[in-house]
DOBA-853056 format. One record per residue (C-alpha): residue number from 1; residue in three letters; y, x, z. Coordinates in steps of 0.02 Angstrom, whole numbers, plus 50000, padded with zeros to 5 digits. Each point is the difference from the previous one (the first is absolute). Layout:
BEGIN
(titi NUM, "ALA", (Y, X, Z))
...
***
This chain:
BEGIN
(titi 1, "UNK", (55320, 54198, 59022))
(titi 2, "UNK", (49931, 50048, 50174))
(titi 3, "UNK", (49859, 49879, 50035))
(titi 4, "UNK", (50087, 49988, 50178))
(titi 5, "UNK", (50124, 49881, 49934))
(titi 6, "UNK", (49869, 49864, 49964))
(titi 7, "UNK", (49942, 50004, 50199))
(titi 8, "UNK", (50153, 49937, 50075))
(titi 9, "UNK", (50017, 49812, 50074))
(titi 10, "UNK", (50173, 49935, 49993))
(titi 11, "UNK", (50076, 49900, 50131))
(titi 12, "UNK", (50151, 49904, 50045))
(titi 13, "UNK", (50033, 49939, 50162))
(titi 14, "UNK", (50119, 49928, 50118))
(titi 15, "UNK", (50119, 50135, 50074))
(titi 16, "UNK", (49945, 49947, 50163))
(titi 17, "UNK", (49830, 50035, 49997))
(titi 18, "UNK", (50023, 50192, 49944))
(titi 19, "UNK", (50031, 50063, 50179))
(titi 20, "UNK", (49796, 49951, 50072))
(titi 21, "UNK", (49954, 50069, 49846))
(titi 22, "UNK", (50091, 50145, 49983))
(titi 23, "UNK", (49943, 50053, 50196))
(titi 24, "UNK", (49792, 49956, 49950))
(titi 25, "UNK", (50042, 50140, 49857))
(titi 26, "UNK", (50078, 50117, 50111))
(titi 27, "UNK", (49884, 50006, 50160))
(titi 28, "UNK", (49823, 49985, 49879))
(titi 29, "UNK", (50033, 50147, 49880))
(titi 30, "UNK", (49969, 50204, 50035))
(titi 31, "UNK", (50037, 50087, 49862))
(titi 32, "UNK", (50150, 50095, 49950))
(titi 33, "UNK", (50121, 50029, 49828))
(titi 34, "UNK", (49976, 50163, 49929))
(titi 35, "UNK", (50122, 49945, 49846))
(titi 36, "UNK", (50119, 49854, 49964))
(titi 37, "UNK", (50043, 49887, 49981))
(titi 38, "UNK", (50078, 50033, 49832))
(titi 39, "UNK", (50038, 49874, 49857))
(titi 40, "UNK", (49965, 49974, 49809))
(titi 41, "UNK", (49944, 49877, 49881))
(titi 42, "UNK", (49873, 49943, 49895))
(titi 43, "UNK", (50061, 49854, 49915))
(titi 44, "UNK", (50190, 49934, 49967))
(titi 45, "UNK", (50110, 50068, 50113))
(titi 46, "UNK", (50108, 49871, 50019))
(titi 47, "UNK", (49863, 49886, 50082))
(titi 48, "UNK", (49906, 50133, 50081))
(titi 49, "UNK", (49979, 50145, 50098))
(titi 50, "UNK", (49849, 50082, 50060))
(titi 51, "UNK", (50009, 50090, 50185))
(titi 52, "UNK", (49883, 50157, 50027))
(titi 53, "UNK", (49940, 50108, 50133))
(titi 54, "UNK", (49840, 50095, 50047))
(titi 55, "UNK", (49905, 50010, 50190))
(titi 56, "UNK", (49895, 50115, 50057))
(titi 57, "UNK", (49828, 49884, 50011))
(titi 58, "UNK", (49926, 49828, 49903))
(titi 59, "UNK", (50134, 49866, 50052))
(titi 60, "UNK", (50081, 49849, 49941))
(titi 61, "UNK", (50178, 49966, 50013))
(titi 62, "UNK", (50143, 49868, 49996))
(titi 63, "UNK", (50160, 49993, 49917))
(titi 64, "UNK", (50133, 49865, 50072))
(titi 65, "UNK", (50142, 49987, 49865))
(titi 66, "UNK", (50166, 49879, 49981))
(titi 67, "UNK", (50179, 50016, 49951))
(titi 68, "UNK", (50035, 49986, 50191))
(titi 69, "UNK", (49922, 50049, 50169))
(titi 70, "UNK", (49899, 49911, 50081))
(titi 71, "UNK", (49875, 49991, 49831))
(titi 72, "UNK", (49948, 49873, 49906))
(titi 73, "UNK", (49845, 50051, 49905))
(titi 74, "UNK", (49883, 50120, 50020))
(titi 75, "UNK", (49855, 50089, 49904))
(titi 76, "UNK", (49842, 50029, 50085))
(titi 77, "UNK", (49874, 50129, 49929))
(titi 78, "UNK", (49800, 49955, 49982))
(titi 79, "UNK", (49923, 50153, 49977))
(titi 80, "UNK", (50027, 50151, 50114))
(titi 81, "UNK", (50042, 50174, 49901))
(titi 82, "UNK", (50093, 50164, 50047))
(titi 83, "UNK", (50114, 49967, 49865))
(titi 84, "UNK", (50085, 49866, 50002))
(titi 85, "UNK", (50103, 49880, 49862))
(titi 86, "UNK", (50076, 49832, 50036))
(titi 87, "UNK", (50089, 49895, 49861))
(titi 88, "UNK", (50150, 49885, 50079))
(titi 89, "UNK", (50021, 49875, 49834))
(titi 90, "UNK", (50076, 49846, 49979))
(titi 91, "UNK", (50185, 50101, 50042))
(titi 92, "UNK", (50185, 49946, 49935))
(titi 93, "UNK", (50078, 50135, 49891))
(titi 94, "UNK", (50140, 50080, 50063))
(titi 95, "UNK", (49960, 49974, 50170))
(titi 96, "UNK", (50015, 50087, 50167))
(titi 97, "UNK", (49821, 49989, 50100))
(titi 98, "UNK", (49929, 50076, 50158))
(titi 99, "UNK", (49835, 50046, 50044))
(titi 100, "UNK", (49876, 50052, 50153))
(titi 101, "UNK", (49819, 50081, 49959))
(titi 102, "UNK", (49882, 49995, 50162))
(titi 103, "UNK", (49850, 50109, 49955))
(titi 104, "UNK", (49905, 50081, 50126))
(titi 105, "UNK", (50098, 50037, 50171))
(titi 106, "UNK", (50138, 49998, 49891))
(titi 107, "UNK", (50142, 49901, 49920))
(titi 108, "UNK", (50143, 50056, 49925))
(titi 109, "UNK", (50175, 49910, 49890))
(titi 110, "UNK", (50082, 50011, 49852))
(titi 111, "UNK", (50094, 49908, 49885))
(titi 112, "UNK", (50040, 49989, 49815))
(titi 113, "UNK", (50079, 49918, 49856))
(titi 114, "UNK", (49928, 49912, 49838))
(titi 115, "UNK", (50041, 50045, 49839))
(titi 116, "UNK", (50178, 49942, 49949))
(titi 117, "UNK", (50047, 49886, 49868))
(titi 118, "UNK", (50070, 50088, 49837))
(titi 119, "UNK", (50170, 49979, 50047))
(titi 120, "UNK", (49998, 50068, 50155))
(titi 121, "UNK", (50070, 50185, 50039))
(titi 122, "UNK", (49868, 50122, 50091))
(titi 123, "UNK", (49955, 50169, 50037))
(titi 124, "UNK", (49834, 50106, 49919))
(titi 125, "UNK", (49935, 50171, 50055))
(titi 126, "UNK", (49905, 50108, 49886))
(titi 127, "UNK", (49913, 50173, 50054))
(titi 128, "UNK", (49852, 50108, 49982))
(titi 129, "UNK", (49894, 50157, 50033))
(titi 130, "UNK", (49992, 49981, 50194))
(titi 131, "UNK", (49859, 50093, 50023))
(titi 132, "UNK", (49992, 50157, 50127))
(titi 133, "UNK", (50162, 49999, 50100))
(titi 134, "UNK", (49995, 49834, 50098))
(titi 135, "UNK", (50177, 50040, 50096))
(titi 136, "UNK", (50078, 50029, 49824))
(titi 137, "UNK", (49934, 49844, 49972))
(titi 138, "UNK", (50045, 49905, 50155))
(titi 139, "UNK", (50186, 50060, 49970))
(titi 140, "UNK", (50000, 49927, 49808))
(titi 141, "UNK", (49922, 49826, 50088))
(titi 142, "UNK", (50139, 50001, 50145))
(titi 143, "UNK", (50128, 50026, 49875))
(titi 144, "UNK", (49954, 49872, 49854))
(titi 145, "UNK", (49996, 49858, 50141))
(titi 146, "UNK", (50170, 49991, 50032))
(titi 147, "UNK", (50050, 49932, 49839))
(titi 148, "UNK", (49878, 49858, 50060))
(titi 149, "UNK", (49882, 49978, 49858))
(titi 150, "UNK", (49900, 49859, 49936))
(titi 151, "UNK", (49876, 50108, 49915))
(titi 152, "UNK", (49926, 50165, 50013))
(titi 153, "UNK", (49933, 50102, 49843))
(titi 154, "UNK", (49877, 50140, 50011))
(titi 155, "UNK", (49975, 50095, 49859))
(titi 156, "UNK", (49850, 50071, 50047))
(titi 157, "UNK", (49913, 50153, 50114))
(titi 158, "UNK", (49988, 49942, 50176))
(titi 159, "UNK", (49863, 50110, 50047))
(titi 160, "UNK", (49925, 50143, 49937))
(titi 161, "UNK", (49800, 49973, 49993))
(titi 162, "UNK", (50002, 49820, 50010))
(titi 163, "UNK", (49939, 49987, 50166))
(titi 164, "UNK", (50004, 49873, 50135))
(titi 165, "UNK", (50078, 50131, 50128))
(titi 166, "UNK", (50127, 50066, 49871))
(titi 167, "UNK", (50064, 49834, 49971))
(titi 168, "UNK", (50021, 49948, 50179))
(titi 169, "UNK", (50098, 50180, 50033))
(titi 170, "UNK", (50095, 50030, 49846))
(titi 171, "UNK", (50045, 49815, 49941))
(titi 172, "UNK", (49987, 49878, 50136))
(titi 173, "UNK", (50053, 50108, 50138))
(titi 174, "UNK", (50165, 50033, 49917))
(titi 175, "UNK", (50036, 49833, 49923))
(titi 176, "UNK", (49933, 49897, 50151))
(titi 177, "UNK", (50168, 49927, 50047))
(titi 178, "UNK", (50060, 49948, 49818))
(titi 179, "UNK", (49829, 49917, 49933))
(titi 180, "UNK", (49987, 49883, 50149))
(titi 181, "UNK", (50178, 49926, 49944))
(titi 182, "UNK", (49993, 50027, 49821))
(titi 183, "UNK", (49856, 49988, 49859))
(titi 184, "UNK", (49932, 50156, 49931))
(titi 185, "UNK", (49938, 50016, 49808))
(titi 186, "UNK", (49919, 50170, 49945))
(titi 187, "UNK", (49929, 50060, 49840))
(titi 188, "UNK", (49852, 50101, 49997))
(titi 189, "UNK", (50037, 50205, 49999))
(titi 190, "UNK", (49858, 50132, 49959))
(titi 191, "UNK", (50015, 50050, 50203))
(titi 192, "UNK", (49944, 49822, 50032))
(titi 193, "UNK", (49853, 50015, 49920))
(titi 194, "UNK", (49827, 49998, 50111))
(titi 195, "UNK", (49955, 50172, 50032))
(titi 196, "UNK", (49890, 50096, 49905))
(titi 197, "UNK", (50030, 49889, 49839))
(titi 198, "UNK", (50096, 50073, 49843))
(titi 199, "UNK", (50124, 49960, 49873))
(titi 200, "UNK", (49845, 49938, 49896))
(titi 201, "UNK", (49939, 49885, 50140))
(titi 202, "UNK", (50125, 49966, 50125))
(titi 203, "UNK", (49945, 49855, 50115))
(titi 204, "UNK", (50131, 49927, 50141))
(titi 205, "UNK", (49872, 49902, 50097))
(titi 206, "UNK", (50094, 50053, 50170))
(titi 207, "UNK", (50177, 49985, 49936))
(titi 208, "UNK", (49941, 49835, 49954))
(titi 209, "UNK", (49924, 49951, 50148))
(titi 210, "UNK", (50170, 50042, 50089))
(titi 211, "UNK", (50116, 49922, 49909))
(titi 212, "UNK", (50018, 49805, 49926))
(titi 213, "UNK", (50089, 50001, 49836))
(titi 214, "UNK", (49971, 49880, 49864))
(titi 215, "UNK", (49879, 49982, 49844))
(titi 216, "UNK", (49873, 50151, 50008))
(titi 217, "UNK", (50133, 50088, 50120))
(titi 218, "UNK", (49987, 50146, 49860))
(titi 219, "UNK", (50099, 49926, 49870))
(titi 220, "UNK", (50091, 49840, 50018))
(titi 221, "UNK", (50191, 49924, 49981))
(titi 222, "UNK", (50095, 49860, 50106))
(titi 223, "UNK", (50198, 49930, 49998))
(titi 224, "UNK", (50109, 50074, 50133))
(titi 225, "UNK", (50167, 49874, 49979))
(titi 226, "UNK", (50048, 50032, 49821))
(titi 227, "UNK", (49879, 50144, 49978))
(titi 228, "UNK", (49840, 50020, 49926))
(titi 229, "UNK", (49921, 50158, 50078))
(titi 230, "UNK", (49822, 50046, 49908))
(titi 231, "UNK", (49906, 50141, 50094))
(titi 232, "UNK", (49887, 50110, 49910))
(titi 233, "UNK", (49854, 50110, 50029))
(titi 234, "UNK", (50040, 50173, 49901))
(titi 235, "UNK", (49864, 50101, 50077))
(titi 236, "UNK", (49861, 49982, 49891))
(titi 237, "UNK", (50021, 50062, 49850))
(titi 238, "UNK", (49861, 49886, 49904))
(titi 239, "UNK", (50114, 49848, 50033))
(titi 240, "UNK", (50158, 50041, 49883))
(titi 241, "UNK", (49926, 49952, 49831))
(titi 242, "UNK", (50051, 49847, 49910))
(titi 243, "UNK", (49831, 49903, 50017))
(titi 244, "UNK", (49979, 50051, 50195))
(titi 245, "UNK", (50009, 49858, 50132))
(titi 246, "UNK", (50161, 50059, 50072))
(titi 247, "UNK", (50094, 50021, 49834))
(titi 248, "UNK", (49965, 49838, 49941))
(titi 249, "UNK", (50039, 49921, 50175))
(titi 250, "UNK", (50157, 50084, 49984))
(titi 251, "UNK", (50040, 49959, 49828))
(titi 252, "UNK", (49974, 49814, 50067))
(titi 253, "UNK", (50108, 50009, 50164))
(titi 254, "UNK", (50134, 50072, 49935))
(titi 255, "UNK", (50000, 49877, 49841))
(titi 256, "UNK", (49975, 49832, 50121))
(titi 257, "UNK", (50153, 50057, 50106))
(titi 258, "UNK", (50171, 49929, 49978))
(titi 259, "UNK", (50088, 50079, 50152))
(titi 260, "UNK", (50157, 50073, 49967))
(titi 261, "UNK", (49956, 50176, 50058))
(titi 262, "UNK", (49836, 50084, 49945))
(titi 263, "UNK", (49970, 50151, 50124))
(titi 264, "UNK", (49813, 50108, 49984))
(titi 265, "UNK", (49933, 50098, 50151))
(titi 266, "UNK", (49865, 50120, 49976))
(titi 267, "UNK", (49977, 50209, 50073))
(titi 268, "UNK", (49984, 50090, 49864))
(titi 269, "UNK", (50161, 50025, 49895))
(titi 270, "UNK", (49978, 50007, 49805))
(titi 271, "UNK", (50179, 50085, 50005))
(titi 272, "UNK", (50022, 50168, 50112))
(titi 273, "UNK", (50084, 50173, 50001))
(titi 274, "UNK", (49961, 50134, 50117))
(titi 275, "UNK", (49856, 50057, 50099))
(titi 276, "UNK", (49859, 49918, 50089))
(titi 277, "UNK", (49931, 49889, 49865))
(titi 278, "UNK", (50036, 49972, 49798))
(titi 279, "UNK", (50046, 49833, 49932))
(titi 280, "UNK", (49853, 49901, 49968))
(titi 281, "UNK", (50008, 49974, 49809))
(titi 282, "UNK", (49846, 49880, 49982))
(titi 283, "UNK", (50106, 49890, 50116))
(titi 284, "UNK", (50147, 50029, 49873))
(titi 285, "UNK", (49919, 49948, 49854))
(titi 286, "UNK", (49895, 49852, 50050))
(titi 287, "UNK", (50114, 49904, 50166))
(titi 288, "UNK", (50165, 50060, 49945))
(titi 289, "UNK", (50033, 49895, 49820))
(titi 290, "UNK", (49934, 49857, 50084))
(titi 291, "UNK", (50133, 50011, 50140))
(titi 292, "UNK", (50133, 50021, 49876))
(titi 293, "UNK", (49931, 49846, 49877))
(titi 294, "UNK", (50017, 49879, 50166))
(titi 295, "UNK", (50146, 50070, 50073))
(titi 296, "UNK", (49975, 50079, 50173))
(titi 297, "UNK", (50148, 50099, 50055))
(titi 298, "UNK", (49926, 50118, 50115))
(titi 299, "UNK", (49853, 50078, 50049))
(titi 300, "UNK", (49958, 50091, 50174))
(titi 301, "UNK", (49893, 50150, 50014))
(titi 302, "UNK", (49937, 50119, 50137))
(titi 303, "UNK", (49877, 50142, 49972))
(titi 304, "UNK", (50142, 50119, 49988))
(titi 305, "UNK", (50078, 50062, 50167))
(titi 306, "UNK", (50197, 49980, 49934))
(titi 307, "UNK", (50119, 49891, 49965))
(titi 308, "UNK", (50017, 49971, 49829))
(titi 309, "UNK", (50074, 49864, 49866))
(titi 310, "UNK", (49950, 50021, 49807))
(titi 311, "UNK", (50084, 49898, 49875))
(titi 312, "UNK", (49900, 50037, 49825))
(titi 313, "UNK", (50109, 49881, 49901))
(titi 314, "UNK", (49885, 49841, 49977))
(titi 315, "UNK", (50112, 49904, 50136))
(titi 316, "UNK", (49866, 50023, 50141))
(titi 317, "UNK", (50056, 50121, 50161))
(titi 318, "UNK", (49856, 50076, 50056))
(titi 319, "UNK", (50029, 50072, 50200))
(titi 320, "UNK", (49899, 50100, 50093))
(titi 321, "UNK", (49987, 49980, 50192))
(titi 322, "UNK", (49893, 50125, 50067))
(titi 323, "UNK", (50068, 50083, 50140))
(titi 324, "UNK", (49967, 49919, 50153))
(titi 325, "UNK", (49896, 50101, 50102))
(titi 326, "UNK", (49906, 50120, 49881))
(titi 327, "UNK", (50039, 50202, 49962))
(titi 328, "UNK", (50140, 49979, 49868))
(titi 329, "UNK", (50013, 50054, 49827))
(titi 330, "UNK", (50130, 50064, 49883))
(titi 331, "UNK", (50063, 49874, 49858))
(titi 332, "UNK", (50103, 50086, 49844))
(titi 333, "UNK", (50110, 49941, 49868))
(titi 334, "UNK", (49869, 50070, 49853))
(titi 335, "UNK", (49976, 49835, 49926))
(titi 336, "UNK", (50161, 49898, 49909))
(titi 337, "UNK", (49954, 49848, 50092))
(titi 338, "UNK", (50029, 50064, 50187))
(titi 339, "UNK", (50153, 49919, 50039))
(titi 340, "UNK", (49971, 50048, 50206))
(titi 341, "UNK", (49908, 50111, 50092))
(titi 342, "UNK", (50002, 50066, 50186))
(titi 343, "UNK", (49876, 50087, 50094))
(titi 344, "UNK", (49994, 49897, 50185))
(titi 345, "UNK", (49932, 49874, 50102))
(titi 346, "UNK", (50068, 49840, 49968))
(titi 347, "UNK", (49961, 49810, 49961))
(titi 348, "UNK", (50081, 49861, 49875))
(titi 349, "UNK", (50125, 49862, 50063))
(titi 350, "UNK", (49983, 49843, 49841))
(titi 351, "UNK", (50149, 49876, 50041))
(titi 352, "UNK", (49962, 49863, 49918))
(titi 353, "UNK", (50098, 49847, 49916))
(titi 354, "UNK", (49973, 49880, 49890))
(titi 355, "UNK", (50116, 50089, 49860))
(titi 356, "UNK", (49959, 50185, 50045))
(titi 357, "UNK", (49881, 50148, 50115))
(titi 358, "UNK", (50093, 50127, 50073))
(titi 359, "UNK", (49866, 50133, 50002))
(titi 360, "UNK", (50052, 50134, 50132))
(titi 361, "UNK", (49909, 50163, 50060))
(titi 362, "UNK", (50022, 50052, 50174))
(titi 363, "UNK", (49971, 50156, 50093))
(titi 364, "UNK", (49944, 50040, 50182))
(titi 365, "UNK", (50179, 50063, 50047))
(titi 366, "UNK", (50073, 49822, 49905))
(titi 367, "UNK", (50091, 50057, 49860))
(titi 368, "UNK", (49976, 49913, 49833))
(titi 369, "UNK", (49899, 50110, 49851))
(titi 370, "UNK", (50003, 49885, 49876))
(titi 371, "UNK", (50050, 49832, 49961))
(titi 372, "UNK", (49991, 49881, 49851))
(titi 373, "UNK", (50002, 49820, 49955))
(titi 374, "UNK", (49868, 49876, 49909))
(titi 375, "UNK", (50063, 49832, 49897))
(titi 376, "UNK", (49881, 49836, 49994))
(titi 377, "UNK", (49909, 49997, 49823))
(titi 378, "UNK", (50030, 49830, 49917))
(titi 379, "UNK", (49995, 49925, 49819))
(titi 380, "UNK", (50160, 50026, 49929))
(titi 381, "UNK", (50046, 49830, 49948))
(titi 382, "UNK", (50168, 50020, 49885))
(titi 383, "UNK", (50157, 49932, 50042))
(titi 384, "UNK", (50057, 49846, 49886))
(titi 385, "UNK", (50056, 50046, 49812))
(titi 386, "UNK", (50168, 49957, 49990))
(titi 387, "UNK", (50126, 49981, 49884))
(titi 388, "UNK", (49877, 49933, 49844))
(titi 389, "UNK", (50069, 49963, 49862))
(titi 390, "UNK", (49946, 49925, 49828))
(titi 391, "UNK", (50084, 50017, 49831))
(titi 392, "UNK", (49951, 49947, 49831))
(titi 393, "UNK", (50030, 50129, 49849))
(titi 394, "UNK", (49937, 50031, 49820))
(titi 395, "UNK", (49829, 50002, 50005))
(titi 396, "UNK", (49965, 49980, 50197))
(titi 397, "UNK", (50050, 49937, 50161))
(titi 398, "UNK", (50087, 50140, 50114))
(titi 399, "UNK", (49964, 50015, 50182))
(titi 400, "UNK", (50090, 50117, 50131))
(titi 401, "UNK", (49983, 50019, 50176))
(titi 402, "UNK", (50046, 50098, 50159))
(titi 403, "UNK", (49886, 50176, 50051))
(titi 404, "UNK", (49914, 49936, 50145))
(titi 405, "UNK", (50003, 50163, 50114))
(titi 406, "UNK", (49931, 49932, 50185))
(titi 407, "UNK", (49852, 49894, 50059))
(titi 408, "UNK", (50046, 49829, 50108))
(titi 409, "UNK", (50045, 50086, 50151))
(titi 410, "UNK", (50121, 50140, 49898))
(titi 411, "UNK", (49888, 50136, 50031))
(titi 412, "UNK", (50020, 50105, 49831))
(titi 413, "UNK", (49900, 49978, 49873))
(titi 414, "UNK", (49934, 50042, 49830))
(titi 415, "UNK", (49969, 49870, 49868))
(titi 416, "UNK", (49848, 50072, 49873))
(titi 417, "UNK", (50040, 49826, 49867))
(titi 418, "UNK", (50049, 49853, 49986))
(titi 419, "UNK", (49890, 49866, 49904))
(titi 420, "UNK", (50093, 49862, 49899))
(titi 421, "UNK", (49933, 49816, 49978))
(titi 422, "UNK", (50043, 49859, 49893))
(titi 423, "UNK", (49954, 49798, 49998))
(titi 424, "UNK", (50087, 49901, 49862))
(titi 425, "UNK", (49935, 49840, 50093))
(titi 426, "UNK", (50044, 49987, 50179))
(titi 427, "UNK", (50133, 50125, 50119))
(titi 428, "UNK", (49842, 49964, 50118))
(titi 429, "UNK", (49854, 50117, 49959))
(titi 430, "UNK", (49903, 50148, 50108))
(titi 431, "UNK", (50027, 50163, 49918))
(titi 432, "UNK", (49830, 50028, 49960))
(titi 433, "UNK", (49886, 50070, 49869))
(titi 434, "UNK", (50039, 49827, 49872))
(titi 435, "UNK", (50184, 50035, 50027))
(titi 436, "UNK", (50010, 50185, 49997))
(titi 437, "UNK", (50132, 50067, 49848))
(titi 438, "UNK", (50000, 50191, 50028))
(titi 439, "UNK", (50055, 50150, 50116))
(titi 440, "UNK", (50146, 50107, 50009))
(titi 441, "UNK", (50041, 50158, 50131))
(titi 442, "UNK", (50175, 49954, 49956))
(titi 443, "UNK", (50144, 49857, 50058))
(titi 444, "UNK", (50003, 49931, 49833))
(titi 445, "UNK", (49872, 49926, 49869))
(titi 446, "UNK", (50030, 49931, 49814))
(titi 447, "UNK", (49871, 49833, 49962))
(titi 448, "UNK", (49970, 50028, 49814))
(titi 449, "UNK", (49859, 49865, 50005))
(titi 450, "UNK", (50076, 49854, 50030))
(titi 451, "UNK", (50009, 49876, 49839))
(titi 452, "UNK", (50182, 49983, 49949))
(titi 453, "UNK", (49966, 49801, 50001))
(titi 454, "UNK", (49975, 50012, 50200))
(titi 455, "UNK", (50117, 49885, 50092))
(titi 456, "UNK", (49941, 50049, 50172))
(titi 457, "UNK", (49946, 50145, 50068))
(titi 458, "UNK", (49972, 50059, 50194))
(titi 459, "UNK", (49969, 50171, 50066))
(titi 460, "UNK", (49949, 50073, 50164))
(titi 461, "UNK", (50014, 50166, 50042))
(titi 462, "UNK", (49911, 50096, 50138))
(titi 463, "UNK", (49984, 50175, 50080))
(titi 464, "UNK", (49858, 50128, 50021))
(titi 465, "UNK", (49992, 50127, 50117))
(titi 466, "UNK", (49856, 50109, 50032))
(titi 467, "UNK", (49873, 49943, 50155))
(titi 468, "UNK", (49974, 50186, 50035))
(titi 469, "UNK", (50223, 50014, 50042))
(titi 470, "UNK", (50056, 50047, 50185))
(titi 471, "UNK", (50164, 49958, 50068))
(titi 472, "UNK", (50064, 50082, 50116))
***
């Protein structure tokens, strides 16, 4: 994290002493915005935002926020800087707040929400490879924000070298009026990179002085409402392997999670067709088993210049969004897994509910390329065993019972066994280990163990079904 965030004073004051303030601020400053402010976040987003913005010379700035106007708090920054990072914390989730950054000669407004609760239904945005045509750009910005997002997603590629002047043209220029309403979360691309590094060494030191994200802004996850996004770094090769930092980090996110949806963000794509770049196949064989064993349903690419959705049959959709602003390349149906393909500009619409995502690609003229729908992962938990019954015969007891075929909530389901248990003592007894009888894959199960002199006997039956089962 940005050591600028550990330099702000926080303040909360009486509404009517904000106006003397607010005009010392205004008539003692001289220095002018050359970018902002835009918003992020660094830590949970549903208690905290940070606002951005840059000036032209070594000032410090002030950020008055509240969930109405006139403010109630404010932030006030302790050490000047030319970029600038101020965390608002100690926010409501799902809330509506306003802001007002005086920094120099300037000040400027915005407003945003927190992240929603689980339940709630919102908008995402996902796009990438924005580099070199800012107005292509500015039109994919213009025409994501009228579905009114609570997110945005960049997959990567903002600038081309890295520098401080390419950002400011080709990604802040362009998305100036979105980020100051809505946060921004980016994953490193190979354009992003400091200049005059290589795939070997790739540094970010200016992408990361420009932008607040969490963790080591590189790599890092947080909950969106009922969505765990985790945000990789694919860019160095060295960092794929099992035993590198960022694989086990991953390994450990992913396994601590238990958000109904599981969705990955990185720029390079492990699964591709056409030209521009091949499908990174380290990235296939170390990241991708370890997004199937813990259930993430999609994973968002850039790197190529096309739209394009691969489905390679481990119940992951991997998308690529890379055509927002860069020359565009052509994606082909070579591989068995492309499922949809289109050579355009365009950006991803993710309508989301608490029982589905409704994944939509959008071009520049509007019209839909592509659209498919994600299910929560859960623990299938059986539906009750009904029907049991129990009938002595030579040489056993005889137990039958209704195929259980859904979970709880009759999504369908498939049963892998059932496991029998018996207590002659008590009808009251945990099926456990002491209790256990035996296992069947079938509705029915013949106790040839049981002493013929048995008076009482009691039986539970219960349901298996695999951890690694979608419904959908």
């Amino acid at each position: 994290m940005v050591s600028a965030l550990r330099k702000n004073h926080i303040l909360r004051l009486a509404p009517g002493l904000m106006a003397t303030f607010v005009l010392g601020m205004t008539l003692s400053c001289q220095a002018a915005f050359t970018r902002g402010p835009y918003l992020s976040f660094a830590d949970d987003p549903a208690h905290s935002m940070v606002v951005s913005w840059g000036t032209q010379s070594l000032q410090t700035g002030v950020v008055w926020y509240g969930t109405s106007i006139p403010y109630s708090m404010l932030v006030n920054e302790i050490t000047p800087d030319t970029i600038h990072h101020v965390q608002l914390p100690g926010l409501s989730v799902n809330t509506h707040y306003f802001y007002r950054v005086f920094s120099g000669s300037d000040s400027a407004t915005g407003d945003f929400w927190t992240a929603p609760l689980p339940t709630d239904p919102i908008e995402i945005i996902g796009y990438g490879d924005s580099q070199y045509f800012p107005i292509i750009h500015s039109r994919i910005v213009q025409q994501f924000m009228q579905y009114s997002p609570r997110l945005i997603l960049k997959a990567g590629d903002s600038a081309v070298n890295g520098t401080y002047g390419e950002f400011n043209y080709l990604f802040f220029g362009p998305t100036q009026n979105a980020i100051c309403h809505v946060p921004l979360i980016s994953c490193p691309g190979n354009h992003d990179a400091d200049s005059g590094t290589t795939w070997l060494t790739f540094t970010y030191n200016m992408y990361k002085r420009l932008f607040e994200f969490p963790g080591n802004e590189l790599y890092f996850s947080f909950d969106f409402g009922p969505v765990h996004f985790t945000i990789l770094n694919s860019q160095v090769a060295w960092q794929y392997g099992p035993e590198t930092p960022q694989t086990q980090w991953l390994m450990a996110d992913l396994a601590a999670t238990e958000q109904p949806y599981r969705i990955v963000m990185f720029h390079t794509p492990p699964y591709t067709s056409g030209s521009g770049n091949p499908s990174n196949m380290s990235l296939r064989q170390y990241w991708c088993p370890i997004f199937g064993q813990h259930h993430v349903q999609m994973v968002i690419n850039g790197h190529q210049h096309f739209y394009q959705r691969c489905e390679p049959g481990d119940g992951i959709v991997y998308v690529i969004t890379g055509g927002a602003g860069s020359g565009l390349y052509n994606p082909t149906f070579d591989s068995s897994y492309v499922r949809a393909a289109y050579p355009t500009y365009h950006f991803l619409r993710l309508q989301i509910q608490p029982d589905s995502i409704v994944v939509t690609a959008i071009d520049t003229s509007n019209t839909v390329l592509d659209r498919f729908t994600l299910f929560p992962w859960r623990l299938p938990v059986p539906a009750p065993i009904l029907n049991l019954t129990i009938h002595r015969e030579t040489g056993g007891i005889r137990l039958n019972w209704g195929t259980i075929r859904q979970d709880t909530s009759g999504f369908p389901l498939t049963i892998t066994q059932y496991r029998i248990y018996r207590n002659t003592l008590t009808p009251s007894f945990l099926p456990d280990s002491t209790n256990y009888l035996n296992a069947t894959a079938d509705s029915t199960f013949r106790d040839t163990s049981i002493s013929p002199q048995t008076t009482h006997a009691f039986y539970q039956v219960t349901a298996i079904a695999p951890m690694t089962q979608r419904t959908r």
